[in-house]
SEKOL-515602 format. One record per residue (C-alpha): z, x, y. Coordinates in steps of 0.02 Angstrom, whole numbers, padded with zeros to 5 digits, always signed. Layout:
ZXY
...
END
This chain:
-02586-03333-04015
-02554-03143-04008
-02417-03160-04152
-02548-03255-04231
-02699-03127-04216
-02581-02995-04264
-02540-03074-04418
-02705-03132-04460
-02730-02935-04434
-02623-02879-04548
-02684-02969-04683
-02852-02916-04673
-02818-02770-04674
-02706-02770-04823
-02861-02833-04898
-02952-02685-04869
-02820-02559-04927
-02887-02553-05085
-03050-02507-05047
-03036-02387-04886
-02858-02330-04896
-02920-02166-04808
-02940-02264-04652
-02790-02370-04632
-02597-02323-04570
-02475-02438-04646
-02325-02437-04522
-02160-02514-04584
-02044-02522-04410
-01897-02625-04345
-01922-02802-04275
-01959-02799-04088
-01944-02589-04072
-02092-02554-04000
-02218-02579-03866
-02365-02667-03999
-02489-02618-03839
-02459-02418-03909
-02543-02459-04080
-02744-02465-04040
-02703-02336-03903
-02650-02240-04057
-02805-02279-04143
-02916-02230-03994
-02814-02056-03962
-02827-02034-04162
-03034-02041-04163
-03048-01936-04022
-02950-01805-04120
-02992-01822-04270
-03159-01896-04269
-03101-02007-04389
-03078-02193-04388
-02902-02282-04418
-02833-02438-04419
-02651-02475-04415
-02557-02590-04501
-02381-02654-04421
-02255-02744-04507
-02065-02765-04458
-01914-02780-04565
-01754-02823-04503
-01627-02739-04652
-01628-02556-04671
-01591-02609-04851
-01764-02736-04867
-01845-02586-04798
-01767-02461-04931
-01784-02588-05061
-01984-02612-05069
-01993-02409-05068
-01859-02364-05176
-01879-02502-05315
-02056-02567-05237
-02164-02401-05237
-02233-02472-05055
-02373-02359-05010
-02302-02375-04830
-02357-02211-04721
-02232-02223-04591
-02065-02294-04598
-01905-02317-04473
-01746-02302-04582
-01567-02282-04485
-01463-02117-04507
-01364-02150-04667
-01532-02213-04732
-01616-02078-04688
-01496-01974-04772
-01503-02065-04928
-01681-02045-04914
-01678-01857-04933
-01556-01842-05048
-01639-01968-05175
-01807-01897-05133
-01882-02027-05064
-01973-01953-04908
-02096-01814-04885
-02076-01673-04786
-02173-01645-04607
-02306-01548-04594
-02377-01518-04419
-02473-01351-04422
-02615-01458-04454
-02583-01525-04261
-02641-01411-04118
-02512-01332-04000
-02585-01420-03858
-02546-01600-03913
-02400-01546-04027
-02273-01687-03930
-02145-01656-04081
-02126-01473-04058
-02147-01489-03860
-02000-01632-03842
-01863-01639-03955
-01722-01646-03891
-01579-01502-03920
-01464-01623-03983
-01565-01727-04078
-01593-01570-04191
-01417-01514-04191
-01381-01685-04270
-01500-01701-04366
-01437-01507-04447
-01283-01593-04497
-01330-01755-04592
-01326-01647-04743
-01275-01471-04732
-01390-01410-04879
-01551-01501-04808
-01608-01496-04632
-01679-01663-04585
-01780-01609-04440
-01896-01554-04575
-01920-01707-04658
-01901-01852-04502
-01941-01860-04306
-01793-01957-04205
-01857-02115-04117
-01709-02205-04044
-01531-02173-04030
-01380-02222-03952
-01165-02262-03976
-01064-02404-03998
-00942-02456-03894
-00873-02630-03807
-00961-02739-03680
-00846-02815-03560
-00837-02946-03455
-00763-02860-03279
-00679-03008-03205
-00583-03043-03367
-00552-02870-03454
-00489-02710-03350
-00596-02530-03392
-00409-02467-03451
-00414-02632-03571
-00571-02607-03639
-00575-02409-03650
-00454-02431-03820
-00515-02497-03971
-00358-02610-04000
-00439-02715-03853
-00521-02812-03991
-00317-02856-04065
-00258-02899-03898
-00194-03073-03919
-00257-03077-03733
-00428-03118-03760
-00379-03196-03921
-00549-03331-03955
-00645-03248-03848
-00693-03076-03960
-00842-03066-04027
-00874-02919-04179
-01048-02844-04246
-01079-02913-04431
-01097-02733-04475
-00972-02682-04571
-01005-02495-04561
-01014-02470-04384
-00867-02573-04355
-00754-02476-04503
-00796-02299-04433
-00714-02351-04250
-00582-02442-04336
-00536-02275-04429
-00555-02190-04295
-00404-02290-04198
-00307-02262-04350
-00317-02088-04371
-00264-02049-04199
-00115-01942-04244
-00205-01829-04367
-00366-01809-04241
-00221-01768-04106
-00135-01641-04232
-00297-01583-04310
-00278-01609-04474
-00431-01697-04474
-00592-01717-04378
-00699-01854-04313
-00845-01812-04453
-00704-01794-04580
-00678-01973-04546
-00866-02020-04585
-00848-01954-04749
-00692-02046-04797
-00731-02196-04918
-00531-02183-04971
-00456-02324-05072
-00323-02280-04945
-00419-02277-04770
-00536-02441-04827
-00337-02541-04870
-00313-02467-04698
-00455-02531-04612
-00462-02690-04694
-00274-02714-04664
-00309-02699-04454
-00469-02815-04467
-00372-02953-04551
-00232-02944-04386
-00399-02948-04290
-00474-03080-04380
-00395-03249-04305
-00457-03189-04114
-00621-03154-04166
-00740-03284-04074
-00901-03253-04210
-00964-03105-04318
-01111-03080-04272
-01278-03026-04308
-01370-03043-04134
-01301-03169-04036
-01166-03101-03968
-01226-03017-03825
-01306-03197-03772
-01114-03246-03771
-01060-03128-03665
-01199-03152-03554
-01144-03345-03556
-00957-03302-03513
-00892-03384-03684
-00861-03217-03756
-00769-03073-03652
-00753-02926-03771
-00895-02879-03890
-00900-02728-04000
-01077-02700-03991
-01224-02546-03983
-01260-02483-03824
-01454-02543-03817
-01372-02692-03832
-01262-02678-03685
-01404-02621-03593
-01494-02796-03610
-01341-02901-03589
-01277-02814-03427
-01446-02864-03361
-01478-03030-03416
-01283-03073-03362
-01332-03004-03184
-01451-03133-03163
-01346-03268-03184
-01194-03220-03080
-01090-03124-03237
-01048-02945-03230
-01045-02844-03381
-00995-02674-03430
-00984-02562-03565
-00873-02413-03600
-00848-02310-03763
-00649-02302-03811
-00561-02147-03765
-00502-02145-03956
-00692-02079-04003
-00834-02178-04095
-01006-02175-04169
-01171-02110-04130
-01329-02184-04212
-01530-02172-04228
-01646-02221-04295
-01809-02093-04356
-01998-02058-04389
-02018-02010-04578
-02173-02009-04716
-02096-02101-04866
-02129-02031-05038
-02273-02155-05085
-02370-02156-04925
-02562-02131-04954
-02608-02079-04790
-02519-01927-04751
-02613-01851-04610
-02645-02004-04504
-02462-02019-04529
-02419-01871-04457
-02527-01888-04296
-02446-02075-04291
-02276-01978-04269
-02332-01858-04169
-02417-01997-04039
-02247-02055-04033
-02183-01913-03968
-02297-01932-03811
-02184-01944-03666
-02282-02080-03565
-02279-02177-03761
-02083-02138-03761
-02051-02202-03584
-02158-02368-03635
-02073-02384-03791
-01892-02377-03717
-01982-02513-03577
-02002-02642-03708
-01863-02627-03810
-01710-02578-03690
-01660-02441-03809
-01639-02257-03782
-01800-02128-03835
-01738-01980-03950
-01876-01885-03851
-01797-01723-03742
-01946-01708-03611
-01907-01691-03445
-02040-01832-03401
-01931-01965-03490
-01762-01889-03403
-01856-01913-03232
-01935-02087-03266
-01706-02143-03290
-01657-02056-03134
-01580-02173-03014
-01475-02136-02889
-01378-02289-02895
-01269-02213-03031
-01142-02049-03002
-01206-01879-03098
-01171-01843-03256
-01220-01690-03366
-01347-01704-03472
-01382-01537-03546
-01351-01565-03706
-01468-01680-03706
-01607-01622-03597
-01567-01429-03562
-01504-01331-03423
-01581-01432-03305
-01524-01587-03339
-01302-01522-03291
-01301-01667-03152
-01422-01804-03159
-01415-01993-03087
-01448-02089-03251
-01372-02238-03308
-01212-02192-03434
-01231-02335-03519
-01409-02271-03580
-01353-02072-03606
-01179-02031-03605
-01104-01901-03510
-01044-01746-03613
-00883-01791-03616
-00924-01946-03719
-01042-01875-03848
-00889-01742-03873
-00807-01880-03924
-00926-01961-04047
-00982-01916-04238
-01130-01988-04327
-01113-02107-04469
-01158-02032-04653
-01184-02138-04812
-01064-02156-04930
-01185-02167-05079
-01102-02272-05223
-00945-02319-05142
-01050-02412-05008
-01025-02562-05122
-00826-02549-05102
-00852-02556-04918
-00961-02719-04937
-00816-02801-05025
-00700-02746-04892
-00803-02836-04760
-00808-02974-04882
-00621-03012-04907
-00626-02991-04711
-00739-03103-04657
-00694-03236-04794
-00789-03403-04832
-00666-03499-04673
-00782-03454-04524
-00690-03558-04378
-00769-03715-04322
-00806-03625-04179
-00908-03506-04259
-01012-03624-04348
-01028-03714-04154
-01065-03540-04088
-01203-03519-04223
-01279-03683-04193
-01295-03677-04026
-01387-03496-04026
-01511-03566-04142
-01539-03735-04024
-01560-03586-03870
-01660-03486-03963
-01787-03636-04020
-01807-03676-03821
-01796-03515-03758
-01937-03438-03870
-02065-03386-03736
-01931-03326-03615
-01882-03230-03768
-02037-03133-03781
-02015-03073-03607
-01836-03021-03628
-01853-02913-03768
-01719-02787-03730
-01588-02726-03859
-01642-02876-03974
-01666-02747-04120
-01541-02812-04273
-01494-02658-04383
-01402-02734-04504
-01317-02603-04565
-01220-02585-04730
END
């Protein structure tokens, strides 16, 4: 019924755009990557700001490229949208969002300015060295990817490479993100060990390389992989692992997060580690796309996000890290179940040696080990036909058995679903 209302919602209020545009926020977000309970909150906290009335409009996508699509060829009038880094970098460097403007916000309620996180704007200084994207997007989520392993089956040392997933050990039993770009980048990575040792070349060199050469390379290495390789997969995987039929997944850390708990439950014990080799970081972020109508309610919206006590609800719901630096959200993840680890970059000073799950922020000594992703621009499409030749059109029969019975689970488990929302956002990244 809720699903229902919210549609029913969402229509009538598209109705209405037209007429009274001034008083409606169209939000364009991920599926499942937010706490829904946050939007009237918004719309009460707006009014008693602005004095003005606002109603918002939610709608999910679950493609960074549907979502680009309907603004960059679709004009959307969208106010606030949720596009992943290399999107986001695309973004600015077609022109296609607006920058932020928050001197209209007092200092008092100014959440943005109050809580970002140190690192979040060092990264977000180098997605393009000429632009800085801190003035043109707000980071929401973020996280790495790494492998999820099943303890009794796979050793730490076996998992902490990223040849784990070539091991004819676990051969049937791997399962690999359908997402081409965050599996090439660790791939490379691997490769490239001997130049990264000698220093000929760096971990964010190696986000920029779209090489006829490196893409052979990559594709070469994927094709030894391919015949172990349980199912590509979009979301199910982590369901697998929690099941026991798959024992290595190269997966996103939110991700890992859910599966390690749901595995728990029923007697399985996950992990997840990030190769010593190095690998990705990702997020996803707050930005105003060029054709938005509603600027300023946009901006609040962003803002309001920004909240600590919305962040901490937000990473609740969706099992997924906050972008948000405030020492509220570090203290709401301190558990003393789990060793210290420093934090600082992160958090500041006083976050050197916190008890925080790893799994959720990484210890420095990961992130030093980590680049973010870039886009590629037109040579994208020479990475899609890698993946393609890859993957072929001779998915195993187990595969297609895999598929089927995630889709028979996932009719009957539909209300248990809704409860278990964590990690369950699909990027599908290109």
């Amino acid at each position: 019924m809720k699903k229902v209302l919210a549609i029913a919602a969402i229509v009538l209020a598209a109705v209405s755009c037209s007429s009274n545009r001034e008083n409606i926020l169209k939000v364009y977000n991920w599926s499942d990557y937010i706490d829904e309970s946050v939007l009237p909150e918004f719309e009460e906290w707006y009014k008693a700001q602005t004095g003005e009335e606002i109603q918002v409009v939610y709608q999910t996508f679950d493609v960074n490229e549907t979502m680009l699509s309907k603004i960059e060829k679709g004009h959307e009038d969208y106010d606030v949208i949720c596009p992943s880094d290399y999107i986001l970098e695309r973004m600015i460097n077609t022109g296609l969002v607006q920058p932020l403007d928050f001197e209209s916000i007092p200092d008092s309620v100014n959440y943005i300015a109050l809580n970002k996180s140190p690192y979040m704007k060092k990264m977000f200084r180098d997605i393009n060295p000429k632009v800085d994207a801190n003035d043109y997007s707000v980071p929401y989520m973020w996280g790495t990817t790494g492998i999820i392993y099943n303890t009794a089956e796979v050793t730490a040392e076996e998992a902490g490479t990223w040849d784990v997933i070539r091991n004819p050990k676990f051969a049937g039993r791997i399962l690999i993100k359908d997402a081409p770009r965050d599996v090439y980048g660790p791939v490379l990575i691997y490769l490239k060990q001997k130049e990264l040792q000698e220093g000929t070349v760096t971990l964010q060199d190696l986000m920029y390389d779209s090489s006829d050469e490196s893409i052979a390379a990559v594709e070469a290495y994927l094709k030894q992989v391919k015949d172990g390789v349980l199912g590509w997969e979009a979301d199910f995987g982590k369901e697998q692992m929690t099941k026991g039929r798959g024992v290595i997944s190269l997966n996103w850390s939110g991700d890992a997060v859910w599966a390690i708990e749901e595995a728990a439950e029923v007697g399985v014990k996950l992990d997840y580690i990030v190769p010593e080799e190095g690998s990705t970081v990702w997020f996803d972020s707050w930005v105003i796309p060029k054709y938005a109508k509603n600027v300023k309610a946009a901006t609040w919206f962003i803002d309001f996000m920004c909240r600590p006590d919305i962040a901490i609800r937000n990473m609740e719901e969706t099992g997924y890290v906050s972008a948000n630096g405030s020492l509220e959200v570090l203290e709401s993840q301190i558990d003393e179940e789990y060793e210290p680890i420093d934090l600082s970059y992160f958090f500041g000073e006083e976050a050197s040696a916190v008890c925080v799950n790893p799994v959720l922020y990484p210890d420095q000594s990961v992130i030093d080990r980590c680049a973010l992703e870039h886009d590629w621009g037109q040579d994208t499409d020479k990475l899609l036909a890698m993946w393609s030749r890859v993957k072929g059109d001779n998915a195993s029969t187990m595969t297609y058995i895999i598929i089927i019975v995630a889709i028979i689970a996932l009719g009957a488990g539909y209300y248990m679903s809704k409860k278990n929302k964590h990690g369950r956002k699909k990027h599908g990244k290109k």
